[in-house]
C-alpha positions in Angstrom: -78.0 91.4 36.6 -80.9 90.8 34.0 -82.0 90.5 30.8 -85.0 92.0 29.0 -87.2 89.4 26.5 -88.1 91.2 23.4 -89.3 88.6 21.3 -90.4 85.6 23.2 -89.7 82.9 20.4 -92.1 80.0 20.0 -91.7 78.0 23.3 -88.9 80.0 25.8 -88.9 78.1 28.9 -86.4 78.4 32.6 -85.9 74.9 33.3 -82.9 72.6 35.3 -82.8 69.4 35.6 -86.4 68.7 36.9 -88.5 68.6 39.9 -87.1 65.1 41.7 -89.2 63.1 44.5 -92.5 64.3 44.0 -93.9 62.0 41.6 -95.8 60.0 44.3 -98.0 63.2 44.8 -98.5 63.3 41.1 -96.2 66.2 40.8 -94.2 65.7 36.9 -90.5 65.7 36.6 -90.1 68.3 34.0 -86.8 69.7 34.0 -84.6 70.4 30.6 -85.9 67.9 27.4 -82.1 67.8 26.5 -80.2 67.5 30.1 -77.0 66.9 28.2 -76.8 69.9 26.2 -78.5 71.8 29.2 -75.2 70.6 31.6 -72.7 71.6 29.0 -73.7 75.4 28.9 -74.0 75.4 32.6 -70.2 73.7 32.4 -69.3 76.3 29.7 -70.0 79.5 32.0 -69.0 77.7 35.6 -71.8 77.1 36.8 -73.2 73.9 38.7 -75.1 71.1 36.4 -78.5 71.8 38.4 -78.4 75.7 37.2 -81.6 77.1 35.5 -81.1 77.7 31.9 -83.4 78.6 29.5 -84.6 76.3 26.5 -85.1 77.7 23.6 -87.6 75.0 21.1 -87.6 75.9 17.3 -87.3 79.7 17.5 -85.6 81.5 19.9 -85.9 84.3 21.5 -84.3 88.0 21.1 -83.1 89.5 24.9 -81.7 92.6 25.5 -78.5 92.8 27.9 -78.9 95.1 31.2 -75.4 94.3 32.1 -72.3 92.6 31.0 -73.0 88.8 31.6 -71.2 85.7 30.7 -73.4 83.5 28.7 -73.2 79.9 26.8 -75.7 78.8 24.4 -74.9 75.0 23.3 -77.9 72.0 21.5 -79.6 72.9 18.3 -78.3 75.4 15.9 -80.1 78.3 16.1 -78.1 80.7 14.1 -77.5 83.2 17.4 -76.4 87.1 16.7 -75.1 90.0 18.7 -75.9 93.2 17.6 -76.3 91.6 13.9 -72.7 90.1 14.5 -72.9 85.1 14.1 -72.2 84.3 17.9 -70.5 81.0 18.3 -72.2 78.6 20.3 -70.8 75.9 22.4 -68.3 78.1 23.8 -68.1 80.6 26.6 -69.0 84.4 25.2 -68.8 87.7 27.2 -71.4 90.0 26.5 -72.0 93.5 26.8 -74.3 95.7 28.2 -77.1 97.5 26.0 -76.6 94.5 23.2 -79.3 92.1 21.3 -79.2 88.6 21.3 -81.1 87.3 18.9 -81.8 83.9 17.8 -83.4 82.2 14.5 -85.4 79.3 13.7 -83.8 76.1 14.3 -81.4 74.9 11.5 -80.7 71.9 13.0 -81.7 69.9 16.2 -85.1 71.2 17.8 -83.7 72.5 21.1 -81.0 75.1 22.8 -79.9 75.9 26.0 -78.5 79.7 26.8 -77.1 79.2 29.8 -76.1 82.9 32.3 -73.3 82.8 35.0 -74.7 82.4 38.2 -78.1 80.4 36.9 -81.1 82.4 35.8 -82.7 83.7 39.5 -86.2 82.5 40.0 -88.2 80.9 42.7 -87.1 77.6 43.8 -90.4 75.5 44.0 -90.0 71.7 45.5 -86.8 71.6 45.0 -86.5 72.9 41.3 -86.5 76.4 39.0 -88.1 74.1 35.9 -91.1 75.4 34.4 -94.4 73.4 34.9 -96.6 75.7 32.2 -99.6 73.1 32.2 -99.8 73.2 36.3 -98.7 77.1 36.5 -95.9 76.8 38.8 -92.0 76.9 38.5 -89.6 78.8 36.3 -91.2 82.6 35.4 -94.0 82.9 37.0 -95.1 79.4 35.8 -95.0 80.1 32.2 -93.0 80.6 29.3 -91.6 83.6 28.5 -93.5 86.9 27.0 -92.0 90.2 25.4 -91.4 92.7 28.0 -90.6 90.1 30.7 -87.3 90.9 32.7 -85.5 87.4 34.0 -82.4 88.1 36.4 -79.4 85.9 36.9 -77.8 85.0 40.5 -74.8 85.7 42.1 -71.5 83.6 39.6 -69.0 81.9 41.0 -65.0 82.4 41.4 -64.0 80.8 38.1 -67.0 83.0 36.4 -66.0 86.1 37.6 -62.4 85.0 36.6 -63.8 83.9 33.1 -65.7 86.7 32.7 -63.1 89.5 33.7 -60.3 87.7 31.1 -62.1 88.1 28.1 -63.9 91.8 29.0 -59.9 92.7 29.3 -59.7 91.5 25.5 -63.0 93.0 24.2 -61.7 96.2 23.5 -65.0 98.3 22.3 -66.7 94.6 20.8 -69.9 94.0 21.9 -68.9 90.9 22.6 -66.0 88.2 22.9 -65.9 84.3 23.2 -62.7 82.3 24.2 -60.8 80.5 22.1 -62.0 77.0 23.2 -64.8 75.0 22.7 -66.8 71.9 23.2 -65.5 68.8 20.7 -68.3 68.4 18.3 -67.8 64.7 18.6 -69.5 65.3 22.2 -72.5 66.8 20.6 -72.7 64.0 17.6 -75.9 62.8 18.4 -77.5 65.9 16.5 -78.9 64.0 13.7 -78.7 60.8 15.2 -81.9 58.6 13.7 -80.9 55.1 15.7 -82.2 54.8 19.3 -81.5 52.3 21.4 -84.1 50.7 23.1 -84.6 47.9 26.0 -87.5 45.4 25.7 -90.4 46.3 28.1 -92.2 44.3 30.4 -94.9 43.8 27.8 -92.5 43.3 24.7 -93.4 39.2 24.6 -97.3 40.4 24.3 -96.8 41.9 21.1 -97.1 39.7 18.0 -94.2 38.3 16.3 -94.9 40.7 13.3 -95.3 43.7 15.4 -92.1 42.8 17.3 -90.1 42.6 14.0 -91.8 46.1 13.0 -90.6 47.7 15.9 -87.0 47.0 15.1 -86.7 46.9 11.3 -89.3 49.6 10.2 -89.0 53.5 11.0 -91.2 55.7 13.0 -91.9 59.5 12.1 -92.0 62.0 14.8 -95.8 63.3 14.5 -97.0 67.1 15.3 -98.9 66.4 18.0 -95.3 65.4 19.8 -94.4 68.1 23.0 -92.3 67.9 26.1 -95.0 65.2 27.5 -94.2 62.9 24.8 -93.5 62.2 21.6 -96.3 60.7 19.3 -94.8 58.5 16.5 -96.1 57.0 13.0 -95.5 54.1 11.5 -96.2 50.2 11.5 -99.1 49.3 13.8 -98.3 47.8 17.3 -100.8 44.9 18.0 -100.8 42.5 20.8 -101.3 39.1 20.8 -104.5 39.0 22.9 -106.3 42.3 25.2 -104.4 43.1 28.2 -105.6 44.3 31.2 -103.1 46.2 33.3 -102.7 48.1 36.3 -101.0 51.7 36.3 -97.6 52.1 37.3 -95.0 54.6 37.7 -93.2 55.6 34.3 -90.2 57.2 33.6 -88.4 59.1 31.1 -88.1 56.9 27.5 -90.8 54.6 28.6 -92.5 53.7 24.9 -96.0 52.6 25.6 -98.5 51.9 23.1 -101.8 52.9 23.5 -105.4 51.3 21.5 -104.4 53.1 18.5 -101.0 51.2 17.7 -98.7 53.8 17.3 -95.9 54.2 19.8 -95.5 57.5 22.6 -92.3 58.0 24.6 -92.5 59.5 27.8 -90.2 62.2 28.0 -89.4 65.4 30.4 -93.1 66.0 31.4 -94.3 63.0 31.3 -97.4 62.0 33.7 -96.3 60.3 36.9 -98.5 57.1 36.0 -99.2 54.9 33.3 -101.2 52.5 32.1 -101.0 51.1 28.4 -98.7 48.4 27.6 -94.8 48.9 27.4 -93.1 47.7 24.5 -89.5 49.2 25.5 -87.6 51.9 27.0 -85.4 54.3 25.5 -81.5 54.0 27.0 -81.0 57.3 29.2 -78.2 57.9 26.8 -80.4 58.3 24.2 -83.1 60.5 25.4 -81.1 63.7 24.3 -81.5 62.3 20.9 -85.1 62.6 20.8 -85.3 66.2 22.3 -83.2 67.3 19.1 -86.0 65.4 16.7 -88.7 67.6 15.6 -92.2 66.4 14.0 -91.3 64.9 10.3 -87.9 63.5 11.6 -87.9 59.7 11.7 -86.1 56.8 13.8 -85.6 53.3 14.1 -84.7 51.1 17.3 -82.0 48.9 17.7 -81.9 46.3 20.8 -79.8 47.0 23.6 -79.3 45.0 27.1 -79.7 46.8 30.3 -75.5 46.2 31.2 -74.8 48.2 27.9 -77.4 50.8 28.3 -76.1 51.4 32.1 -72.5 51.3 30.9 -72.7 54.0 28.4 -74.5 56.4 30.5 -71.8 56.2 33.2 -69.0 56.6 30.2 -71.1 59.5 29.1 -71.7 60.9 33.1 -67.7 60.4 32.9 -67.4 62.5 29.7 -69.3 64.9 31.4 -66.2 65.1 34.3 -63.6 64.9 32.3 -65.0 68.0 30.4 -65.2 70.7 33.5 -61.5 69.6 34.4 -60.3 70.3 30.7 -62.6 73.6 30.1 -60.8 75.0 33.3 -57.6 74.4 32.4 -58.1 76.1 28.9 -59.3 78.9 31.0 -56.1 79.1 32.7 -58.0 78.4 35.9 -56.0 76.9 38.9 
């Protein structure tokens, strides 16, 4: 089962949830920008959390159906169509063979996920279908997607086929059909959201007082030369209290360093392995869907959090997450 890209969109990527235990060879993470967004469309269509999807970043794509395939798109709102038709998003939908999907520019948010039953089929490399365009490898043929390009889907599972054959019996001649249930928007709140929360770094008390009252109080604007490395922010100037010398060290996703210039970059999906200019804070795991929905002009502003507070919300979220496939089941009528 496949689909045929027509238009290619602006940046049309396969990705999962990254390329983990590799960093110590200098290999990146990668993976989806939004992992949240990217496990509720796998959730939507059955499939497992670790599925390829594709992201779709400020204009999407257009792909033509070979066969009948059960698909989810859920994130930003990109305005997706069938054969001219709105398509609901953030719901399971049934698709036909020989129909369009198109998508639009972003309306709000800055990234999708269109998720296929079964997980879009490419090459597993180190562990991990994600896309590393800069190194070539991973996802398509280690690039994003072109017109002409054919991308398969694997083998779904028993509640996809079950999905999938209840709502074709209900489609009559439609080209396509979605169930009646969906995700809760309050799950997907955090479209919009301009508050991050943020733990001190190990460098926070080497910032000056002024810059450490800047950093909370004043906003930041996401900057166009932001990208799935890291997001490039503008705002008050960042200035220690002396020069630092320090040795690089392994970063992860949220890290907010700040290099000669003053202005703040958080590390996010393909970030480098290593790092070496000062830390002021980290972004909260929670939070780091938040920025993957900002695009450049968007601004934010950090509020203090503790570690306990920042682990215990990810593990209410992880919880959410849970509760969510047991409840999407048993609208489906699936025992």
């Amino acid at each position: 089962m496949s689909v045929e890209v027509i238009q290619p969109g602006v940046l049309t990527t396969v990705q999962d949830l990254g390329r983990i235990g590799y960093q110590q060879h200098g290999v990146i993470v990668g993976g989806a920008m939004d992992t949240f967004a990217a496990q509720i469309a796998n959730m939507l269509v059955g499939n497992q959390p670790t599925d390829a999807v594709l992201e779709l970043t400020l204009k999407g794509p257009s792909l033509l159906f070979h066969e009948d395939l059960l698909i989810a798109v859920c994130g930003g709102n990109f305005v997706p169509s069938i054969d001219g038709r709105r398509m609901p998003a953030n719901r399971p939908v049934w698709v036909r063979r020989g129909s369009i999907l198109q998508f639009s520019h972003v309306r709000q948010g800055c990234r999708a996920y269109l998720a296929v039953a079964g997980g879009w089929e490419v090459p597993v490399v180190m562990r991990s279908r994600s896309t590393n365009f800069r190194a070539g490898f991973g996802g398509y043929e280690g690039r994003m997607l072109q017109g002409k390009d054919v991308v398969k889907s694997g083998a779904p599972g028993d509640y996809s086929r079950y999905l999938a054959s209840e709502l074709a019996k209900q489609a009559g001649t439609n080209p396509f059909i979605q169930t009646d249930w969906f995700v809760p928007k309050t799950m997907l709140a955090y479209m919009g959201k301009s508050v991050i929360r943020v733990m001190q770094g190990e460098q926070y008390p080497d910032f000056t007082d002024q810059s450490q009252k800047d950093f909370w109080a004043q906003s930041f604007q996401v900057t166009p030369q932001s990208d799935r490395m890291g997001y490039r922010l503008s705002g008050p100037i960042l200035s220690l209290s002396s020069p630092l010398e320090l040795t690089s060290e392994a970063v992860t996703a949220g890290t907010i360093q700040v290099p000669p210039s003053g202005q703040p970059i958080i590390l996010l999906a393909d970030r480098q392995t290593i790092g070496g200019y000062p830390k002021i804070g980290y972004v909260a795991t929670v939070d780091l869907p938040v920025f993957a929905q900002l695009k450049p002009g968007d601004t934010v502003r950090f509020q203090p959090v503790s570690v306990r507070d920042a682990q215990k919300w990810l593990y209410e979220r992880e919880l959410e997450l849970k509760q969510l496939r047991v409840a999407m089941q048993l609208a489906a009528g699936w025992r």
